[in-house]
C-alpha positions in Angstrom: 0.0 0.0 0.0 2.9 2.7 -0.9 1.5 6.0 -1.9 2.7 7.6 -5.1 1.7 10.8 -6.5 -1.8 12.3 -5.4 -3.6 11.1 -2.5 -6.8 11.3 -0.3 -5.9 12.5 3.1 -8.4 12.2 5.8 -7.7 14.7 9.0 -7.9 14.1 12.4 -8.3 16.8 15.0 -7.2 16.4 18.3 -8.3 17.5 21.9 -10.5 20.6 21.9 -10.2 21.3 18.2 -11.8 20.9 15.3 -11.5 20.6 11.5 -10.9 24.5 10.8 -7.8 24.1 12.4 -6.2 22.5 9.9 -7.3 25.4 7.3 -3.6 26.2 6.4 -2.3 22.0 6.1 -5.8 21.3 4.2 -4.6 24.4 1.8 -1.1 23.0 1.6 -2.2 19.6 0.6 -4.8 20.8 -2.1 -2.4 22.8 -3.6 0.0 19.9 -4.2 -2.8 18.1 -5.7 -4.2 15.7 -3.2 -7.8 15.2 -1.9 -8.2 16.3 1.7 -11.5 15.8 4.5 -10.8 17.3 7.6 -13.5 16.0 10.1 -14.6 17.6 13.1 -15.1 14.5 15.2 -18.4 14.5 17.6 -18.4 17.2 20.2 -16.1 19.3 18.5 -16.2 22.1 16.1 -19.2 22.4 14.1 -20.5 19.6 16.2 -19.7 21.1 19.4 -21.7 20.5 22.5 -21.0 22.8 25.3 -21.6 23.2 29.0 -24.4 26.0 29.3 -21.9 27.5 32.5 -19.4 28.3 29.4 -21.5 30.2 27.2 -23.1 31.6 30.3 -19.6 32.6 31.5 -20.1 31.4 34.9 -16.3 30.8 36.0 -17.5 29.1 39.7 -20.0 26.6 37.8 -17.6 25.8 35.3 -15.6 24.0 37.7 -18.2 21.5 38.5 -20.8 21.2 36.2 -20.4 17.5 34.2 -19.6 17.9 30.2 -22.0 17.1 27.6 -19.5 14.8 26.1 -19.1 12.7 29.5 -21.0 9.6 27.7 -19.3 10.0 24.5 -17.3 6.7 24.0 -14.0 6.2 21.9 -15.7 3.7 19.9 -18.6 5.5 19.1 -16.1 8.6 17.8 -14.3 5.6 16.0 -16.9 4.3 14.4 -18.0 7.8 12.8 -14.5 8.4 11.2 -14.8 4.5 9.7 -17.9 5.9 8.5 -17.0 8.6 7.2 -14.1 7.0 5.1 -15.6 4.0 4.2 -17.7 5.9 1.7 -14.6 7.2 0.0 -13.9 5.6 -3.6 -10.2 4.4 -2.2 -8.4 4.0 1.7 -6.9 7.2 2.6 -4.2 8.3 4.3 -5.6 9.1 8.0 -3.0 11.8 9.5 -3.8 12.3 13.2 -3.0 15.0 15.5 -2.5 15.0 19.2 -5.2 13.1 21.1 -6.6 12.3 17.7 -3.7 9.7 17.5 -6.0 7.6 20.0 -8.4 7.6 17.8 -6.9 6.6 14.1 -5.5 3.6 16.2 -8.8 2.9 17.4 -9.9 3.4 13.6 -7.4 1.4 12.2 -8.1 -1.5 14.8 -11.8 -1.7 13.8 -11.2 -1.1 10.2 -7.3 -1.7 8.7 -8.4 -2.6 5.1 -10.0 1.0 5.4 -6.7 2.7 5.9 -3.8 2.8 3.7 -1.4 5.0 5.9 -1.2 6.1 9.3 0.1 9.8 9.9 0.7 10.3 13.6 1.6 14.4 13.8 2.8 14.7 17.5 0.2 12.4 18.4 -1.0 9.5 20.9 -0.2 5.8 19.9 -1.5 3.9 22.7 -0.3 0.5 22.3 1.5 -1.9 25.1 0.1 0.0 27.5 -2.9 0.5 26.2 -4.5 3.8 26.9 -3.3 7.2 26.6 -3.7 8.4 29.8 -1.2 5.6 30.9 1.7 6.9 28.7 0.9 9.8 30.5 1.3 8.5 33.7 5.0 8.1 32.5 8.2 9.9 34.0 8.5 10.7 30.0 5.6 12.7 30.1 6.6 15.5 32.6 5.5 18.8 30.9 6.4 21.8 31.5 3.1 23.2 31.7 1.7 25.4 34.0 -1.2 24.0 36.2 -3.8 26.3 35.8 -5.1 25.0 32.1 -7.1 22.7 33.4 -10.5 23.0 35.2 -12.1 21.2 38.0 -12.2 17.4 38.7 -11.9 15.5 34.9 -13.1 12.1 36.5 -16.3 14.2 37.9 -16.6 16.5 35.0 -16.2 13.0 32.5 -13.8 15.4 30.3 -10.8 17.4 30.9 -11.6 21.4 30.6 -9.8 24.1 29.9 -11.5 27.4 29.0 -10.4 28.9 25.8 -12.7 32.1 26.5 -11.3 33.0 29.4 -10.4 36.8 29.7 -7.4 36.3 32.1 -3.9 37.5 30.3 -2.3 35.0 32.5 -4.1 32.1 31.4 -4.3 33.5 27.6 -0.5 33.6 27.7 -0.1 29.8 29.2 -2.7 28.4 26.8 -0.3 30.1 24.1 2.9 29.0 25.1 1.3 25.6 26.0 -0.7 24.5 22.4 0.2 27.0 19.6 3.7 28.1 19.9 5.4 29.5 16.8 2.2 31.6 16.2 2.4 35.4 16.8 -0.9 36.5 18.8 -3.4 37.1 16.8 -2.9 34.2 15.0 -3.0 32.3 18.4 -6.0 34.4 19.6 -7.9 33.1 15.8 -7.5 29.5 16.7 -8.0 29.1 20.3 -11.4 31.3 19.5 -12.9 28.3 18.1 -11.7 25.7 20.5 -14.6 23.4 22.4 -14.1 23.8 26.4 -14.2 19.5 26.8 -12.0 16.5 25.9 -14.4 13.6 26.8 -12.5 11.6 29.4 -12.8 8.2 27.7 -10.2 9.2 24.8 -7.7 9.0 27.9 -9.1 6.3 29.8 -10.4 3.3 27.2 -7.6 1.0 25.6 -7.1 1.4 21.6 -7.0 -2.5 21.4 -4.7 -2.5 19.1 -2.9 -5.7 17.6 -0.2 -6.3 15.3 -2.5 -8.7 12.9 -4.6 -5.3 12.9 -3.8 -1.8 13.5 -0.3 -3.3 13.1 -0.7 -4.2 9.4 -1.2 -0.3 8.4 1.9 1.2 7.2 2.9 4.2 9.2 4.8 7.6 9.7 5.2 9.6 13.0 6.0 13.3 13.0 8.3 14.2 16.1 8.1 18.2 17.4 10.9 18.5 19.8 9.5 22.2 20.5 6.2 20.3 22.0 5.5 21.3 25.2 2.2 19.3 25.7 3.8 16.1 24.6 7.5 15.9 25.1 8.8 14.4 22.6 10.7 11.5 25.0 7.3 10.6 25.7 6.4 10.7 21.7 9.6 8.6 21.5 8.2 6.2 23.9 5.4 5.1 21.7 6.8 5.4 18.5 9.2 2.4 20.4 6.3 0.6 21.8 4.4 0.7 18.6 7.5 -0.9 16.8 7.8 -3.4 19.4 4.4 -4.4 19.1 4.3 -4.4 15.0 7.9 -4.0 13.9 7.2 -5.6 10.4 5.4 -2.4 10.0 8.1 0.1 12.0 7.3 4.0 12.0 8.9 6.1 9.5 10.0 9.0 11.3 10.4 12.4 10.2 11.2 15.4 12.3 10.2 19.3 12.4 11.5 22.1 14.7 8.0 22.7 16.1 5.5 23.1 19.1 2.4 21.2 19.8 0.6 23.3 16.6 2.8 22.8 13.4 -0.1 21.8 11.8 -0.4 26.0 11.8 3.0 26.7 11.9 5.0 24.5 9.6 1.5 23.5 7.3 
């Protein structure tokens, strides 16, 4: 399954983000002549479900009130994307950023005859271990984020919140340094406009299940940031070993970009 010349490229977001993200890579693509979907995966972007104390700007509520998205299952957002590109003429590449890693291994698990490449751009690969959240439970994954990002109690919530419209020049500044580095400020202040306030829980908590006579069959490519401060790239290093160790017939090509967490925006 080698691709030569054009392609069709399927896109997927990851935590809080959606497909208008990816305006600048979608544009970069076209223009070198491939075929490109970016999906906004449910909950997020034009499908966005959000907490009424977030629209209502009621900071104290916010903490505590559960997330729309609490029941929304990695296997159900799965499911949608094989979906979505089973109804496309040919498998696609399926590039996946960030917490959307989680789910093209979920995708390709399900569904690997639907998948000719995997793209992983900074993203999740949860294999041996199983889930995300336990690579980052690793000594690897030591950020250097501030931590105020993150709002209230995620296991009572069912999603890990940040707020995105949050009016604090502190908290502007750490969401910033934290997700779109490389971006001057008003580029920064664009895209985190039209970020959703919830990461449903289960994309950290529910093993990928993926195999080697599976997901393991899909050829694939990882893109390393070493700028990332989100996810340090000794932790992306991690599972790109774990992945190999688990498929190595089908080992990660690796390619590697002087970027932060969004390079998706600042090196499209």
């Amino acid at each position: 399954r080698r691709m030569t010349g054009a392609a069709d490229v399927v896109l997927i977001h990851g935590a809080w983000h959606g497909a208008g993200h990816f305006a600048a890579l979608a544009a970069e693509l076209t223009a070198r002549g491939h075929r490109v979907l970016a999906l906004d995966l449910p909950g997020h972007g034009a499908r966005a479900r959000f907490p009424a104390s977030y629209l209502a700007r009621d900071a104290a509520a916010l903490r505590t009130e559960p997330s729309p998205l609490a029941e929304l299952t990695l296997d159900e957002v799965a499911q949608d994307v094989v979906a979505t590109v089973r109804r496309l003429p040919a498998p696609p590449i399926v590039a996946a950023h960030s917490m959307g890693g989680t789910v093209a291994t979920r995708v390709a698990e399900l569904a690997p005859d639907l998948v000719a490449h995997l793209v992983y751009v900074c993203a999740f690969v949860p294999t041996l271990l199983g889930t995300a959240g336990a690579y980052l439970a690793l000594p690897e994954a030591k950020t250097a984020l501030g931590g105020g990002l993150y709002l209230g109690d995620p296991a009572a919530l069912g999603a890990v919140r940040i707020d995105p419209r949050s009016t604090d020049p502190a908290y502007q500044d750490e969401l910033h340094a934290a997700y779109f580095s490389g971006l001057d400020r008003d580029d920064f202040a664009a895209l985190a406009a039209s970020l959703t306030p919830d990461q449903p829980l289960s994309f950290l908590a529910t093993p990928t299940g993926a195999t080697a006579g599976r997901w393991g069959t899909v050829p694939r490519t990882y893109l390393r940031t070493p700028l990332d401060r989100a996810l340090p790239v000794e932790l992306q290093d991690v599972m790109i070993r774990h992945a190999d160790e688990l498929a190595p017939a089908t080992a990660f090509a690796q390619e590697t970009i002087e970027a932060g967490r969004a390079g998706f925006a600042s090196h499209p």
